[in-house]
C-alpha positions in Angstrom: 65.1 119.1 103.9 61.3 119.4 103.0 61.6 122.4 106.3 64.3 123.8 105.6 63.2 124.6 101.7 60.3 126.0 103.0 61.2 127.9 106.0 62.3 131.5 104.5 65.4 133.4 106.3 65.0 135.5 108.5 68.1 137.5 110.4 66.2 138.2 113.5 65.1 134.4 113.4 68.7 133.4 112.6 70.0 135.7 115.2 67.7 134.6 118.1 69.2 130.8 117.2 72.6 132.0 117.0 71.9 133.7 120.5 70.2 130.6 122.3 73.0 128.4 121.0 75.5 130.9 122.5 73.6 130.8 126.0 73.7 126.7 125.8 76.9 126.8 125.2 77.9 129.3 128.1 76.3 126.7 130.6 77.9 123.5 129.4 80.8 125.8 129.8 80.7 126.6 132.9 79.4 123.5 133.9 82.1 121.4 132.3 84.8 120.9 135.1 82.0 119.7 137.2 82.0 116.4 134.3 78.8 114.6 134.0 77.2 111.3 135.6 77.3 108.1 133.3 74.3 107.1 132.6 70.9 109.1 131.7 71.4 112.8 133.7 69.4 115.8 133.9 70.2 119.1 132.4 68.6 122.5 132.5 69.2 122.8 128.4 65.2 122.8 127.8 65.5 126.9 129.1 67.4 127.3 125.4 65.6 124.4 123.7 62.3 125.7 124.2 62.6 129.2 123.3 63.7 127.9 119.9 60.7 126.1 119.4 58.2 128.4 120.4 60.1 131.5 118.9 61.0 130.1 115.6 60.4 127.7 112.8 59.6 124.7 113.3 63.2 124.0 111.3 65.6 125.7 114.2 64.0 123.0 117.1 65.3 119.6 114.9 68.8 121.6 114.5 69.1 122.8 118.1 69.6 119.5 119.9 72.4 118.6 117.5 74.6 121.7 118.1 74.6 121.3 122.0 74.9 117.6 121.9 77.7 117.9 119.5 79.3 120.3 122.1 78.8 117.7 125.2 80.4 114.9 123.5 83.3 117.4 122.3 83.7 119.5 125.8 82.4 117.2 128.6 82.3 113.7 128.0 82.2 111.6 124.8 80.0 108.5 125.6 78.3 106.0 122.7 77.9 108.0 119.9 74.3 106.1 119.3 73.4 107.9 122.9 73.8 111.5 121.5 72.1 110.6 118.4 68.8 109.6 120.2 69.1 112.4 122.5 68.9 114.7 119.6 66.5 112.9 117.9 64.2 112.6 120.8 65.1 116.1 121.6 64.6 117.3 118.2 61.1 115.4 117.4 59.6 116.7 120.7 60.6 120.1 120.0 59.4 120.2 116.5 55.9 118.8 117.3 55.8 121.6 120.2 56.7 124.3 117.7 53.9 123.0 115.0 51.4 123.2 117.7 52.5 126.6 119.2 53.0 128.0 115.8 49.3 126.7 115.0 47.6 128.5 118.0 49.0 131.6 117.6 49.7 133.9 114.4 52.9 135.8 115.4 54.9 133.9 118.0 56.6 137.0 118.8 53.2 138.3 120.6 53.9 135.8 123.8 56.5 139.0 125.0 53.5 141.3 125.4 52.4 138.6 128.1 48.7 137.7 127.2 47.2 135.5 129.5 45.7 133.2 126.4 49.5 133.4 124.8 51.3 132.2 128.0 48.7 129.5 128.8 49.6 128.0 124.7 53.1 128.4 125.8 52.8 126.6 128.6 50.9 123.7 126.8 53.3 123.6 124.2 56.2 123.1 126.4 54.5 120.5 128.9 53.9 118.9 125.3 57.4 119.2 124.6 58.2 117.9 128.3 55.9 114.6 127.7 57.3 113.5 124.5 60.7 113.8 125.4 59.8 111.7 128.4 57.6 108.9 126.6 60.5 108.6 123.7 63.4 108.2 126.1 61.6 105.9 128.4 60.3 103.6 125.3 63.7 103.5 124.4 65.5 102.7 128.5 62.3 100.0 129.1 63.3 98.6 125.6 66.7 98.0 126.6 65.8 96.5 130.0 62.5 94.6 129.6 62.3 93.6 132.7 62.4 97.1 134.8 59.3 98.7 136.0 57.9 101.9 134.3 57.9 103.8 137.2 61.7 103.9 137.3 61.6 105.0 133.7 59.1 107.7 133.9 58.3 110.0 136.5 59.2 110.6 140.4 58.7 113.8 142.7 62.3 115.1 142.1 61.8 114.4 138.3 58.2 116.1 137.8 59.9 118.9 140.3 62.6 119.1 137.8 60.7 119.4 134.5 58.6 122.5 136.2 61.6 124.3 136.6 62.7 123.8 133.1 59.1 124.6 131.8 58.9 127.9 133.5 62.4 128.6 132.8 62.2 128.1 129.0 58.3 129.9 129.0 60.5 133.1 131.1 63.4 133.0 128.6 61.2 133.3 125.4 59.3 136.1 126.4 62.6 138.0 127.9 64.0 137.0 123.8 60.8 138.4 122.7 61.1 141.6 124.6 65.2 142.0 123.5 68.1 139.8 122.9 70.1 141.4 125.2 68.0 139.9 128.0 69.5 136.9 127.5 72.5 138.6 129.7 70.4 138.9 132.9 68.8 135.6 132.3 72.2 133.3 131.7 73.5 133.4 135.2 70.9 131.9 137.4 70.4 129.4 134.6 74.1 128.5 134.4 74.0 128.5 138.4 70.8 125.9 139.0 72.9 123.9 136.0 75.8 123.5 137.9 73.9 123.0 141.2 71.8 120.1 139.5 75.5 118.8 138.0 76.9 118.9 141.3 73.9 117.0 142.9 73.7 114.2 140.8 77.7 114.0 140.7 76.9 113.5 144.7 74.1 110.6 144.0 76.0 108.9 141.6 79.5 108.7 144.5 77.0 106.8 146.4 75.6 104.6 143.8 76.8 101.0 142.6 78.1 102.0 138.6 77.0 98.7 137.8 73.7 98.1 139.1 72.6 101.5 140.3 71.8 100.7 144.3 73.7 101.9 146.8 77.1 101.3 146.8 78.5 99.0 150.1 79.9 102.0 152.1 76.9 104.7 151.5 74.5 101.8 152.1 76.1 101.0 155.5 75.9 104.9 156.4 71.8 104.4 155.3 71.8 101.1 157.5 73.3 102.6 160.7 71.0 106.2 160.5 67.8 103.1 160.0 69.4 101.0 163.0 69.7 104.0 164.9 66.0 105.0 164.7 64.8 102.2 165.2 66.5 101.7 168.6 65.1 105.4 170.1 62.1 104.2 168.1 61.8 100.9 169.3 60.4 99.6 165.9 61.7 96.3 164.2 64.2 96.1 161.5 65.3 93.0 159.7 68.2 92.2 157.4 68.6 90.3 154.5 72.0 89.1 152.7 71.6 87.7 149.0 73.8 85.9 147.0 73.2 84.6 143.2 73.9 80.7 143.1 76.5 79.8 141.5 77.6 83.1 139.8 80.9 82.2 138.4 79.3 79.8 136.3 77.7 82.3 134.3 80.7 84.4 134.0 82.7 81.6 132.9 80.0 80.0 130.8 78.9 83.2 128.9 81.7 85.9 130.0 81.5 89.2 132.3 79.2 91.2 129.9 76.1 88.6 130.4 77.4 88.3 134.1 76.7 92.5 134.1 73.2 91.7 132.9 72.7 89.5 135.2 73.2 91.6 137.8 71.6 94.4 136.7 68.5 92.3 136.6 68.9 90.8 139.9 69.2 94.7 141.5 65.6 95.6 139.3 63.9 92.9 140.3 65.3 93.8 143.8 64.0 97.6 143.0 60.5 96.6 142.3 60.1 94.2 145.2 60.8 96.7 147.8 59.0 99.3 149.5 60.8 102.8 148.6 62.3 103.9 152.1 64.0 99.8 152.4 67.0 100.1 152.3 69.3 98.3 149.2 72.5 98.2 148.0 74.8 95.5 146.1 77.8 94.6 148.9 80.1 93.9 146.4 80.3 90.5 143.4 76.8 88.7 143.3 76.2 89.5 147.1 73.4 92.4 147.6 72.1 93.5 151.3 68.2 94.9 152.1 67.3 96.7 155.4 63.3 96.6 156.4 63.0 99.0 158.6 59.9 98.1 160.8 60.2 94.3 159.7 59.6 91.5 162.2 61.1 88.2 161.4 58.0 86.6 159.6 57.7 89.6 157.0 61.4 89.0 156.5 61.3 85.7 155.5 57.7 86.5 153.2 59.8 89.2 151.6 63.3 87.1 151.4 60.9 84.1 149.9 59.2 86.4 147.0 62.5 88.0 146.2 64.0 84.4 145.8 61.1 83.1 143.3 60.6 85.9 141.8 64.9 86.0 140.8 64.4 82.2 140.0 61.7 83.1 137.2 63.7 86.0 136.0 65.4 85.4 132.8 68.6 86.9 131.0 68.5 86.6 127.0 72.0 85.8 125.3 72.0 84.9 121.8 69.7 82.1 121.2 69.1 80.6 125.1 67.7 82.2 128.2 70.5 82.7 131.2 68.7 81.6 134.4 70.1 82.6 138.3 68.5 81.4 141.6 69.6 82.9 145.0 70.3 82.7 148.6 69.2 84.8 151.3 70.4 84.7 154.5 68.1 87.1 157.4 68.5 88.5 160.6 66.5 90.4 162.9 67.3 93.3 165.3 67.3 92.3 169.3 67.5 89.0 168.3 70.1 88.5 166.1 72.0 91.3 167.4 71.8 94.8 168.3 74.4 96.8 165.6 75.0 96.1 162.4 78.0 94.5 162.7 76.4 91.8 164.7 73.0 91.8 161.7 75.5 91.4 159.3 77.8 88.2 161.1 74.1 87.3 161.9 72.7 87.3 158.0 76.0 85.8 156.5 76.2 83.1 158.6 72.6 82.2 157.5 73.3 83.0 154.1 76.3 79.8 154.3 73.7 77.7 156.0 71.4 78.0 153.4 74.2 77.2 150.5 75.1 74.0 152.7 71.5 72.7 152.3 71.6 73.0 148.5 71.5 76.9 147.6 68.3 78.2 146.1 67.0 78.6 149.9 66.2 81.3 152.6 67.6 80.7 156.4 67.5 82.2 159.7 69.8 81.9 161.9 69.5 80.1 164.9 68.8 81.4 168.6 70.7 79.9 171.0 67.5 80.5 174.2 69.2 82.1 177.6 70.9 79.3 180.1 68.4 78.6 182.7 69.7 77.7 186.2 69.3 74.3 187.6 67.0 74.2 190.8 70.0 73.2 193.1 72.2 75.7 191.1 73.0 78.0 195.2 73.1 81.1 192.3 69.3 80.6 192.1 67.4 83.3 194.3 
């Protein structure tokens, strides 16, 4: 309220708003039969966000997130309302502070379309400002929620960083083409609607292969990363192990605490996974409380190490519901490639039957299946050479 009293109105101001708005809501448009992953997805929306905060008021970048958030939950998908109202508040904040700073460095924000080299470089700095709190808000609040995942898979990786680039030089290119005239706006919406949809499209892709639940890999695109791994490593001749995991004694928890705290724990079971394991192993959840890991240039000792620290680290894990503390332990069943078998058919047969050794001995365990060793001929056997 204490803005918009003392932000004065202004029809070119109010126009430029009315015209980014219209832009944002061209590529939701047009982006809207594609639908939208679950979860947190990426958006190219900062190209209309930005040029409102470092055009205009500081008043226009808390008001902006709320009109094309409003629109999503209307025309694409309505998720938890709570969701859009921390987008848009995280949205709005970031932008406002961006705008204050921009608006600080230079007089007339309008200037940045006669393309100084000192204007572009605050513009720049006020949108990777932007880009950071946005980032820092939304992964306080996803780390908050899930204590117990890593930062790293709340921040920043290389398509992430690769992504917010893009957005910082499109929203920098589409405030000095608003500066110059409105009606640039035209040559600049399709290419942005078109990188929105290809983005869409992409992670619509990622998310068919991905476990809804626990966000591995689901069983069939993790067999199709297992058998491309298995097949390198036989032209290769490297290693590769397997491991088959099962939480001990799972339906207890469903039946003791019901199917939401049973989600939870599985969800922490595939983090703890997550941050265990190098980045090209290979994980996925193989359907209930079972989840299978490829090592790719494993031999059987490492295999066991890394079964064994998955298994104690799980057992120290703990789930909060209500006023007590869910614990899980697991089993883990391992088999190695050339000895256990040479396809992944025969690692898999190999693994499970491990993995029901080790709950005959009492659960909370790690096997490896025996090797039967090759026949050997007696001396008087007449097949001996």
């Amino acid at each position: 309220m204490t803005f918009s009293a003392s932000t004065l109105f202004e029809w070119r101001e109010a126009l430029t708003f009315a015209a980014l708005m219209g832009c944002g809501a061209v590529c939701i448009e047009a982006s809207r039969r594609l639908g939208m992953p679950a979860g947190v997805s990426r958006d190219l929306l900062s190209a209309w966000w930005l040029p409102v905060a470092l055009l205009l008021p500081p008043v226009y970048a808390l008001f902006a997130p709320i009109v094309l958030q409003i629109l999503l939950q209307v025309r694409v998908r309505a998720t938890v309302v709570y969701r859009r109202v921390f987008s848009s508040a995280a949205i709005g904040l970031a932008g406002c502070t961006a705008s204050f700073v921009f608006h600080g460095l230079v007089a007339d924000p309008w200037t940045l379309s006669q393309g100084g080299g000192s204007l572009i470089l605050f513009a720049v700095a006020s949108a990777v400002l932007f880009s950071l709190l946005n980032i820092a808000l939304i992964a306080i609040a996803a780390h908050t929620a899930n204590p117990d995942s890593a930062w790293r898979e709340v921040l920043w990786d290389r398509e992430s960083v690769l992504l917010d680039v893009v957005e910082l030089c499109l929203g920098v290119t589409v405030s000095i083409s608003c500066g110059l005239n409105l009606g640039l706006l035209i040559l600049a919406l399709p290419p942005v609607v078109l990188l929105q949809r290809s983005l869409l499209h992409a992670q619509l892709q990622a998310a068919a292969r991905t476990d809804a639940k626990t966000g591995l890999l689901n069983a069939a695109a993790w067999q199709r990363e297992a058998d491309t791994e298995i097949v390198r490593a036989r032209r290769t001749g490297d290693t590769l192990a397997l491991l088959i995991i099962d939480i001990d004694h799972f339906k207890r928890v469903n039946d003791a605490h019901g199917h939401l705290v049973g989600d939870q724990v599985l969800v922490g079971v595939a983090s703890m996974l997550r941050s265990q394991l190098r980045d090209y192993d290979v994980v996925g959840r193989f359907g209930g409380e079972e989840f299978v890991v490829l090592l790719p240039g494993a031999d059987i000792d490492e295999a066991r190490q890394v079964a064994e620290r998955l298994r104690v680290r799980i057992g120290h894990m703990a789930i909060p519901v209500d006023d007590t503390l869910v614990r899980v332990t697991i089993s883990a069943g391992v088999a190695l490639m050339s000895v256990h078998g040479d396809d992944l058919i025969d690692l898999l047969t190999a693994a499970d039957l491990a993995l029901y050794r080790a709950k005959e001995l009492g659960r909370d365990r790690v096997c490896i299946p025996a090797v039967q060793p090759p026949p050997r001929s007696l001396p008087n056997d007449p097949s001996t050479p």
